[in-house]
Residue frames as qw, qx, qy, qz and C-alpha x, y, z in Angstrom:
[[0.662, 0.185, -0.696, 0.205, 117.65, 109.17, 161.78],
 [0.705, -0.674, -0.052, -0.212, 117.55, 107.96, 165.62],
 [0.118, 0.689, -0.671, 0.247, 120.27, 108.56, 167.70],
 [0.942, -0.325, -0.052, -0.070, 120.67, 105.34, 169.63],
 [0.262, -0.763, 0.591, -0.008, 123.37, 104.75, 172.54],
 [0.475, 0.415, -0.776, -0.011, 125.93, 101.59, 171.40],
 [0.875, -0.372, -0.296, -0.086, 125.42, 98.34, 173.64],
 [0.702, 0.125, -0.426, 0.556, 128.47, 98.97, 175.06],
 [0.058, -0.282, 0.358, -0.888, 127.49, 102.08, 176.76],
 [0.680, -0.283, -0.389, -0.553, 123.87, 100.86, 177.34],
 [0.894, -0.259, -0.344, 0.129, 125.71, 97.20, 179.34],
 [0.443, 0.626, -0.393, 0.508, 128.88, 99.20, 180.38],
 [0.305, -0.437, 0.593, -0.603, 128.19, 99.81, 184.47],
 [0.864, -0.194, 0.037, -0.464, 125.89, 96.52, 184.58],
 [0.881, 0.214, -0.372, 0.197, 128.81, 94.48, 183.42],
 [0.091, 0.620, -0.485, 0.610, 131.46, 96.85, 185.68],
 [0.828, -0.343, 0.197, -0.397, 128.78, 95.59, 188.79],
 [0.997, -0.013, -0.063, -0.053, 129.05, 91.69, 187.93],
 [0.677, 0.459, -0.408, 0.405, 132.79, 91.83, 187.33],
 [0.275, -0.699, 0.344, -0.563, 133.04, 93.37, 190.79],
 [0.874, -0.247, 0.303, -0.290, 130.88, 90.67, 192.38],
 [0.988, 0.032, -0.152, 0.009, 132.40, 87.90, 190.78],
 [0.663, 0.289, -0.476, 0.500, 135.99, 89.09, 191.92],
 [0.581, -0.560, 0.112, -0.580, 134.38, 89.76, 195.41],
 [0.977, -0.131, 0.082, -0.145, 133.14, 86.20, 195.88],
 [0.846, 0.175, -0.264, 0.429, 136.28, 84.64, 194.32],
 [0.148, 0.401, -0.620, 0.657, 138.71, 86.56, 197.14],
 [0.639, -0.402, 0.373, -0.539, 136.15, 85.62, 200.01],
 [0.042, 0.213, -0.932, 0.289, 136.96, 82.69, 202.06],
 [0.775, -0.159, -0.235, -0.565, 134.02, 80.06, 201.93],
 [0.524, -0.174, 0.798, -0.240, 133.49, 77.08, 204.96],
 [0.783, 0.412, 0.465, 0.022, 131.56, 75.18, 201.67],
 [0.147, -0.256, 0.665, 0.687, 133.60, 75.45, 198.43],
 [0.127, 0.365, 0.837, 0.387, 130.35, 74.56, 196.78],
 [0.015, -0.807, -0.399, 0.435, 128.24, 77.72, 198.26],
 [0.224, -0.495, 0.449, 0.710, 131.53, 79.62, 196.63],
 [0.202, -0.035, 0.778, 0.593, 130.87, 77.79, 193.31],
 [0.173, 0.558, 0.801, 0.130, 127.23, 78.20, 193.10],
 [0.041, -0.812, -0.019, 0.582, 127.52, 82.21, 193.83],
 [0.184, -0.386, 0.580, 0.694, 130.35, 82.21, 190.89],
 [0.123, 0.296, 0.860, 0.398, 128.21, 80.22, 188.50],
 [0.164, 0.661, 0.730, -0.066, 125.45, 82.60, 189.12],
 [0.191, -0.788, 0.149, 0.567, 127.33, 85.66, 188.53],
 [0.177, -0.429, 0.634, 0.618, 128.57, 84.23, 185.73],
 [0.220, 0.370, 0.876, 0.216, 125.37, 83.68, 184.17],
 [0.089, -0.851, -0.137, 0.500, 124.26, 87.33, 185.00],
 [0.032, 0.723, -0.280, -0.631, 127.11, 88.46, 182.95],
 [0.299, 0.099, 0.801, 0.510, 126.37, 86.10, 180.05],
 [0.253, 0.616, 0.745, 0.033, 122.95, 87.42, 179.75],
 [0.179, -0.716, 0.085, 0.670, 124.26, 91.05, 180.02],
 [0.196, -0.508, 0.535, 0.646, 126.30, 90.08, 177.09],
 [0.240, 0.376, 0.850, 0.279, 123.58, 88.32, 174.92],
 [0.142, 0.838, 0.476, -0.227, 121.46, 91.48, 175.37],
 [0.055, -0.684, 0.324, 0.652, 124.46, 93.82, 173.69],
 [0.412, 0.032, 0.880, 0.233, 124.34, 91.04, 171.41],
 [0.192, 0.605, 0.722, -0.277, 120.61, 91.58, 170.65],
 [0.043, -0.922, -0.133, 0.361, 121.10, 95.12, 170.67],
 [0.306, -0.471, 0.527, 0.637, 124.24, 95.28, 168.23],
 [0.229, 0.220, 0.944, 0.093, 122.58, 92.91, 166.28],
 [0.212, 0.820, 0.489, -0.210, 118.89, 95.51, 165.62]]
């Protein structure tokens, strides 16, 4: 049998990262509110894809 790490360890620090950033950006003070929003939204597509790949991986 193959030992194989859980998706949760596998995504565990990549997700830790994003969550960081995304409560980074949201406390930082933005002259565009839309700069703000386009950071968040991209962060928050990061950690969807993160979570589609545990997905994947749960999922095999």
């Amino acid at each position: 049998m193959e030992s194989i790490k859980p998706p949760k360890r596998i995504i565990k620090k990549p997700l830790k990262n994003v969550n960081k950033a995304i409560i980074e950006i949201a406390e930082m003070k933005f002259k565009n509110i839309e700069e703000k929003e386009e950071k968040l939204d991209a962060l928050v597509f990061l950690k969807n894809q993160i979570l589609r790949k545990a997905d994947k991986l749960e999922k095999k």
